[in-house]
Backbone as CSV, one residue per row, in Angstrom:
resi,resn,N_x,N_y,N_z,CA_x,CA_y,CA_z,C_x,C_y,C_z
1,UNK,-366.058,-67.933,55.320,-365.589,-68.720,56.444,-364.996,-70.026,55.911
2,UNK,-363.658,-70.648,56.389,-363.010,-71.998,56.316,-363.913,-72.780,56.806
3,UNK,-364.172,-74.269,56.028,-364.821,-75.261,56.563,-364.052,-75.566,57.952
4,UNK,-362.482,-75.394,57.651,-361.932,-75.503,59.300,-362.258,-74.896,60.461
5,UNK,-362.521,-73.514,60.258,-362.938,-72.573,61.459,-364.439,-72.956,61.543
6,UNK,-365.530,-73.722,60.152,-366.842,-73.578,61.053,-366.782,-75.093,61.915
7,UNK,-365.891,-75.846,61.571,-366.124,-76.981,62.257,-365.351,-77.166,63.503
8,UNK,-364.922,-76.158,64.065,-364.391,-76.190,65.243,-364.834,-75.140,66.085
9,UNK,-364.818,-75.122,67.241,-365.522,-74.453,68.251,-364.724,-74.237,69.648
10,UNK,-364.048,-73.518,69.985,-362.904,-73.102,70.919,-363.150,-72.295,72.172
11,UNK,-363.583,-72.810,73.357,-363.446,-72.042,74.500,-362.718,-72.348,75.600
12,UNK,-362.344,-71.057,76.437,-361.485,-70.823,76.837,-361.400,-71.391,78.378
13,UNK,-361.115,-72.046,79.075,-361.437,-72.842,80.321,-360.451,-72.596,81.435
14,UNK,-360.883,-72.558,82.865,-359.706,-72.631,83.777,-359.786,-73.888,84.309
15,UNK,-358.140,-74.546,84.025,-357.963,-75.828,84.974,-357.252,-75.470,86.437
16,UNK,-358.309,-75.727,87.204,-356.986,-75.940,88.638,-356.419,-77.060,88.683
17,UNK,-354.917,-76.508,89.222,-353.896,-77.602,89.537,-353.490,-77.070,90.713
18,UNK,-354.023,-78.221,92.022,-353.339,-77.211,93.425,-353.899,-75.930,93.763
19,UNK,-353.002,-74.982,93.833,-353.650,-73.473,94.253,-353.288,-72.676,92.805
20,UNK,-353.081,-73.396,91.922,-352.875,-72.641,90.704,-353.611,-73.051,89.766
21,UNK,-353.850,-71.776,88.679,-354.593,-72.462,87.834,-353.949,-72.108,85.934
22,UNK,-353.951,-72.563,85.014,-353.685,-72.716,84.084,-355.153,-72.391,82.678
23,UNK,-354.703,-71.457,82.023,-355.933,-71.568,81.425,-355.409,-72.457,79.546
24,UNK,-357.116,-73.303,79.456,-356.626,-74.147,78.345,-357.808,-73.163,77.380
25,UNK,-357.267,-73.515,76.099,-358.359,-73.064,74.904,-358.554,-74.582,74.472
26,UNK,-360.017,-75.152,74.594,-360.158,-76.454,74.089,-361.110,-76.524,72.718
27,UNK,-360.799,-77.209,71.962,-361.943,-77.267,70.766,-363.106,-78.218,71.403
28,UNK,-364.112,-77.613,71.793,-365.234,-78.658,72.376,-365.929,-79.394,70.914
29,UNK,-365.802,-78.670,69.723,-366.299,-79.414,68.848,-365.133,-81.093,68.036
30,UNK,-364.200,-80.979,68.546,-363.866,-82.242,68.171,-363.781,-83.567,69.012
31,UNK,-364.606,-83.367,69.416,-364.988,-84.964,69.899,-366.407,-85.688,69.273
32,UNK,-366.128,-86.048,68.172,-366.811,-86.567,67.220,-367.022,-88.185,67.414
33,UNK,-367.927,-88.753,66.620,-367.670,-90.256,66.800,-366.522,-90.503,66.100
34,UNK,-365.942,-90.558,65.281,-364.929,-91.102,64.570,-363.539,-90.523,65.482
35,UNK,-363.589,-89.292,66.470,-362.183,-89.270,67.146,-362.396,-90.760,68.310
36,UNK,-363.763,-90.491,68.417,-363.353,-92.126,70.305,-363.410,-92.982,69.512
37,UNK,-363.929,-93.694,67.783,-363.614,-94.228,67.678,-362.092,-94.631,67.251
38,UNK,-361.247,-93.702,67.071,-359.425,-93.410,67.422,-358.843,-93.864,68.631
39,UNK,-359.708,-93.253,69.149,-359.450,-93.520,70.619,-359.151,-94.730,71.273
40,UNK,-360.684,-95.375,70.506,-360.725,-96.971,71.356,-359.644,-97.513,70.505
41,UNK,-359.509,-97.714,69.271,-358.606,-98.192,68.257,-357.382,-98.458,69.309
42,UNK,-356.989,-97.088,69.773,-355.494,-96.931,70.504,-355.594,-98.047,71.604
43,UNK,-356.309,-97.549,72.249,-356.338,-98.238,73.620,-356.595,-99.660,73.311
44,UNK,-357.201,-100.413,72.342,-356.779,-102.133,72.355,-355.693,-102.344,71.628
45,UNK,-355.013,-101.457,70.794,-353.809,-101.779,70.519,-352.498,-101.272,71.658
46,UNK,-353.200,-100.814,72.791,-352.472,-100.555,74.126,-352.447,-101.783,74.684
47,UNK,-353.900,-102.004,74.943,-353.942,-103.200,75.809,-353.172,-104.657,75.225
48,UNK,-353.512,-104.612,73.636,-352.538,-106.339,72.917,-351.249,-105.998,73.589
49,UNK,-350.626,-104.738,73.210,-349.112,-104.769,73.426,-348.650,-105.159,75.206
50,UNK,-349.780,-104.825,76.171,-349.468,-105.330,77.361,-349.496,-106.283,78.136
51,UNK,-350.051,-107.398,77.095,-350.295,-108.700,77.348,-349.499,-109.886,77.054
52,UNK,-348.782,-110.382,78.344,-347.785,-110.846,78.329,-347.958,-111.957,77.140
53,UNK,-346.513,-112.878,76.049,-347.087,-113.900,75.716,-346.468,-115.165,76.433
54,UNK,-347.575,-116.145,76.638,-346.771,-117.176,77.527,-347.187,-117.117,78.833
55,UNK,-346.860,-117.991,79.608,-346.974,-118.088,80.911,-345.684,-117.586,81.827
56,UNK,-345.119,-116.739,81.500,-343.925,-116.392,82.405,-344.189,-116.089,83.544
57,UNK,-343.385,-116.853,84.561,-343.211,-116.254,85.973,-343.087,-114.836,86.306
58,UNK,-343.737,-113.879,87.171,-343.248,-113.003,87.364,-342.339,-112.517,88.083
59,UNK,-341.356,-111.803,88.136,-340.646,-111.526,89.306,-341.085,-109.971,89.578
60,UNK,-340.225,-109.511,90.750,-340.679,-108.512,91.289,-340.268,-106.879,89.873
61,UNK,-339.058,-106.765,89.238,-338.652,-106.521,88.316,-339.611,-106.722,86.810
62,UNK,-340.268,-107.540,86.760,-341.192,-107.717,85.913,-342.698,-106.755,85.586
63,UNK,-342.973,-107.223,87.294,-344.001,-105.979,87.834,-343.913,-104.580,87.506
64,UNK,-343.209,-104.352,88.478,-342.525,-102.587,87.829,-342.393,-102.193,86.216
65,UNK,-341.867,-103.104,85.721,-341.954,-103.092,83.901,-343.225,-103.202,83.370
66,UNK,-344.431,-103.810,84.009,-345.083,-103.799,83.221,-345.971,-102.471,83.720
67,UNK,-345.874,-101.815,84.594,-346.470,-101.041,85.420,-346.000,-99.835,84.410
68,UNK,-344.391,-99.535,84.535,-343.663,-98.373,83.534,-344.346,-98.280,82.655
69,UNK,-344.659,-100.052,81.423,-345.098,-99.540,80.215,-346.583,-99.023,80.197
70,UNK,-347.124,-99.360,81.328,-348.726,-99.197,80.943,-348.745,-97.525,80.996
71,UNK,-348.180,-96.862,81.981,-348.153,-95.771,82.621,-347.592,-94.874,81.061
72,UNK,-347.006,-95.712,80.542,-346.307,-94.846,79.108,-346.646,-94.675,78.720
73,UNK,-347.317,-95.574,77.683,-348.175,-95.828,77.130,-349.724,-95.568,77.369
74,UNK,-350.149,-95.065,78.116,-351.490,-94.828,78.616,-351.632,-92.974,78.258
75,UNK,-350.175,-92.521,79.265,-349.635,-90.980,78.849,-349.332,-90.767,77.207
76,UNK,-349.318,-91.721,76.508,-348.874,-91.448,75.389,-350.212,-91.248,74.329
77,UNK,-351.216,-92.299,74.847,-352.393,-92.098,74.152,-353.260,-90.990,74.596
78,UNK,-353.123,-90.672,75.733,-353.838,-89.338,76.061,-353.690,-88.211,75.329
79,UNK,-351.684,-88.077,75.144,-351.542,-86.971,75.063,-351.681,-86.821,72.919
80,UNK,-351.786,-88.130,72.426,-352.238,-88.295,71.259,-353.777,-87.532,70.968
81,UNK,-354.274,-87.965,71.862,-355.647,-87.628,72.212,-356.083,-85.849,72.025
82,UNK,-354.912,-85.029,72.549,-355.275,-84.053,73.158,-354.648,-83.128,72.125
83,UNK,-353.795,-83.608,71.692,-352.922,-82.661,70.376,-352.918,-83.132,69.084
84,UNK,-353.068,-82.468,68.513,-353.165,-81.056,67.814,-354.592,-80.815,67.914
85,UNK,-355.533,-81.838,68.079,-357.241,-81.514,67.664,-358.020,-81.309,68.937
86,UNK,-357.379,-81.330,69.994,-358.426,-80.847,71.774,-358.087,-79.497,72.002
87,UNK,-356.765,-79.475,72.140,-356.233,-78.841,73.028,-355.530,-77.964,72.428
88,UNK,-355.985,-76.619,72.161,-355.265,-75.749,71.072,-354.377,-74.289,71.703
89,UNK,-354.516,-74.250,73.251,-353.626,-73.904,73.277,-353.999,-73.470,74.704
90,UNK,-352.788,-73.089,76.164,-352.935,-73.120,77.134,-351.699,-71.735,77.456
91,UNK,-351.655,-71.099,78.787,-350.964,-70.102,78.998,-349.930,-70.863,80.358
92,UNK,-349.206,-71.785,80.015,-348.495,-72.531,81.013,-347.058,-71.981,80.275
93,UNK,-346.170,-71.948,81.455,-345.064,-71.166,81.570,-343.819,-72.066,81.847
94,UNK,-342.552,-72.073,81.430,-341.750,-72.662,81.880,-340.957,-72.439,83.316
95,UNK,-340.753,-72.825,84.187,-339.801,-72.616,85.462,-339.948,-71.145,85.815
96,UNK,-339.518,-70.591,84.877,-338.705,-69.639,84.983,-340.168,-68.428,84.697
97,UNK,-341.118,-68.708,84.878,-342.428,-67.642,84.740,-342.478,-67.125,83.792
98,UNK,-341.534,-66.858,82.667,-341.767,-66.152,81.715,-341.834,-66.691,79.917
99,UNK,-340.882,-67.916,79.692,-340.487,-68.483,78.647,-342.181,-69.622,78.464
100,UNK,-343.246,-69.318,77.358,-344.221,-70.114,77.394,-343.188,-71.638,77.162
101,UNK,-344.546,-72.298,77.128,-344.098,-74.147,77.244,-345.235,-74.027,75.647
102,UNK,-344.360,-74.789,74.963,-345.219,-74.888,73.240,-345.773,-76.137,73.577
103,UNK,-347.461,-75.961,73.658,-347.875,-77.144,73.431,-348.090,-78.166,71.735
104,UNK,-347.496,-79.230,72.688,-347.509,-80.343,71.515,-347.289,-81.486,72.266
105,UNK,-347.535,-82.684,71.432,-346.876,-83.953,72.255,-346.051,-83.960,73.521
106,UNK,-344.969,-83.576,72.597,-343.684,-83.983,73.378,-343.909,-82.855,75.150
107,UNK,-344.689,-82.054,74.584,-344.758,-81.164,76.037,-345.420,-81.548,76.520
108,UNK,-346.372,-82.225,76.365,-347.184,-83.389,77.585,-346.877,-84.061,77.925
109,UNK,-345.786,-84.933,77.224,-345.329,-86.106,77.843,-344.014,-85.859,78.794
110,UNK,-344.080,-84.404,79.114,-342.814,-84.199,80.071,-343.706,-84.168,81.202
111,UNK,-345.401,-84.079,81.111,-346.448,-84.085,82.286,-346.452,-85.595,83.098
112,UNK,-346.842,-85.873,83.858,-347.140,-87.077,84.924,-348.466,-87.815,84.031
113,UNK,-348.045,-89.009,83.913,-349.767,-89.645,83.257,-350.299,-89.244,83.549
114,UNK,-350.972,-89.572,85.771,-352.199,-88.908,85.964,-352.656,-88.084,85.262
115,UNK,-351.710,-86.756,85.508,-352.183,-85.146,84.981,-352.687,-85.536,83.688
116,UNK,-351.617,-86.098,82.537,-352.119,-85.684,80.985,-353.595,-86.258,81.174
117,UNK,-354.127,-87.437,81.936,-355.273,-88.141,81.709,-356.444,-87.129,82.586
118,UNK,-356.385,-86.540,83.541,-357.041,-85.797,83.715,-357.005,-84.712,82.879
119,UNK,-356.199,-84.103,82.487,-357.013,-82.917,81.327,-357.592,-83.144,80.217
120,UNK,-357.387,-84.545,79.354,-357.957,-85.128,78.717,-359.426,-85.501,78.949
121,UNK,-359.702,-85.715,80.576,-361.217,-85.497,81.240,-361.767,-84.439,81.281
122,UNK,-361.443,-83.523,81.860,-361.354,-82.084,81.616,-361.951,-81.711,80.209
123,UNK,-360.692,-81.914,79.399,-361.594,-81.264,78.527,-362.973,-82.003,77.910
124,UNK,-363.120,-83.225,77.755,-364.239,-83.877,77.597,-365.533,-83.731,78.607
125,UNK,-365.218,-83.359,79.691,-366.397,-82.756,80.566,-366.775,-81.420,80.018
126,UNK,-365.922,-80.645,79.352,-366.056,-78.926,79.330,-366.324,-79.319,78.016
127,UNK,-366.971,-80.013,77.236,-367.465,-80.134,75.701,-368.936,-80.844,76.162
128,UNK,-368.915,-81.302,77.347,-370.369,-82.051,77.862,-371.183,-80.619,78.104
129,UNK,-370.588,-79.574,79.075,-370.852,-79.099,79.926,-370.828,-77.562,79.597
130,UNK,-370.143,-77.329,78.136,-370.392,-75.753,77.979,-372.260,-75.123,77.546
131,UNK,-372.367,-74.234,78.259,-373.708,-73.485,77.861,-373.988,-72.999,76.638
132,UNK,-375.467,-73.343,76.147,-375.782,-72.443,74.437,-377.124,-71.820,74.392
133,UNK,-376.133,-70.593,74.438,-377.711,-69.774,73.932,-378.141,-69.888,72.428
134,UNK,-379.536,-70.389,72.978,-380.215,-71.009,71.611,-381.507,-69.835,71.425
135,UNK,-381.494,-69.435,70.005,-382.807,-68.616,69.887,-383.541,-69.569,68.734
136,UNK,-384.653,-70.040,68.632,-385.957,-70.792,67.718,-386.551,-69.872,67.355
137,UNK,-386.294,-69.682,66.050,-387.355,-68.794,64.863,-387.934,-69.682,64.377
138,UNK,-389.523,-69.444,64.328,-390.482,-70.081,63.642,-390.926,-69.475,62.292
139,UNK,-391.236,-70.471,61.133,-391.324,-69.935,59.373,-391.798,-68.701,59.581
140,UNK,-392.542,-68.331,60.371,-393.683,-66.754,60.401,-392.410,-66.176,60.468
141,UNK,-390.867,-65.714,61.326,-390.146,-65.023,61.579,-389.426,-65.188,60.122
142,UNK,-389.327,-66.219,59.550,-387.935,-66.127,58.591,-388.549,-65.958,56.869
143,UNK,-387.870,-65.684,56.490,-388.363,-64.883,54.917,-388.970,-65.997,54.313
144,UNK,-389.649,-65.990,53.494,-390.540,-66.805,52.548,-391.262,-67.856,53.211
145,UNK,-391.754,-67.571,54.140,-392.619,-68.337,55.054,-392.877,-69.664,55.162
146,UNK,-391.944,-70.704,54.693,-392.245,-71.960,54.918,-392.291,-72.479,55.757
147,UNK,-393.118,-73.550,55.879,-393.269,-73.993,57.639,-392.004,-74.858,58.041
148,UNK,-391.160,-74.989,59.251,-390.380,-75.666,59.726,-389.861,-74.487,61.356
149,UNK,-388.867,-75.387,61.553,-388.304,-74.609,62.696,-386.596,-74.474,62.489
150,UNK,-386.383,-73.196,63.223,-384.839,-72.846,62.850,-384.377,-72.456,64.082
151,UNK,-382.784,-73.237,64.345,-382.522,-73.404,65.600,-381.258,-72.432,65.480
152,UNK,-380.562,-71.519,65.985,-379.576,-71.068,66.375,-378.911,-71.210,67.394
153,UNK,-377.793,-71.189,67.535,-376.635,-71.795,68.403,-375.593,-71.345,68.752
154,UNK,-375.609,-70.896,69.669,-373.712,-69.997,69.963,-373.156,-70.627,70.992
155,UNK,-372.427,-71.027,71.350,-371.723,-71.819,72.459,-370.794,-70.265,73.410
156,UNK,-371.071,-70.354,74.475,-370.684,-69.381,75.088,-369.724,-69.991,76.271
């Protein structure tokens, strides 16, 4: 086995959107401390860049701009978030029902913030929230009888 394949863990999820639904394959095993700490990294170097410098007046034009960039930028860290290491692969279709949509960046960011930021929840709930059948063998069960406990784990 690849250290890559044992350190990742992939199930298969339905998102509803509306009356439709989309199915994602998410890696529930990469949300590690060191990815939120990525995460947060992003998001205060989101937040410096949105902070005006100076005391400028606002006008109404100003507003809206700063609204655009947050909204961009917010979609942009999500969808950083979600590709290549969340979100490994989904059965979403182009227009036309038949031509798939290749997930990557750039195909999320043709999504609505909201959306990219909710599946980004999504999948972080469905890594809280998937079931494991666990079986505990005690030393008496496992060969050379030393005392301890042995936990098995399958994520289903």
């Amino acid at each position: 086995m690849k250290f890559s394949s044992f350190s990742e863990n992939v199930i298969t999820a339905e998102y509803k959107h509306g009356s439709e639904v989309v199915n994602l394959e998410i890696n529930i095993d990469a949300f590690t401390p060191d990815y939120f700490r990525q995460l947060e990294a992003r998001a205060k170097a989101n937040t410096a860049k949105q902070k005006p410098k100076g005391r400028e007046k606002k006008t109404e034009q100003s507003i809206f701009a700063d609204e655009i960039l947050r909204l961009e930028m917010d979609r942009e860290i999500n969808a950083e978030a979600l590709c290549p290491n969340v979100l490994k692969g989904w059965d979403l279709t182009e227009d036309d029902g038949e031509t798939p949509v290749r997930l990557n960046k750039e195909s999320l960011l043709r999504l609505p913030p909201r959306l990219v930021a909710e599946l980004l929840t999504f999948c972080v709930e469905q890594s809280r929230t998937v079931k494991k059948k666990d079986a505990v063998e005690t030393s008496e069960n496992m060969q050379g009888g030393s005392v301890g406990l042995h936990v098995v784990g399958q994520a289903s």
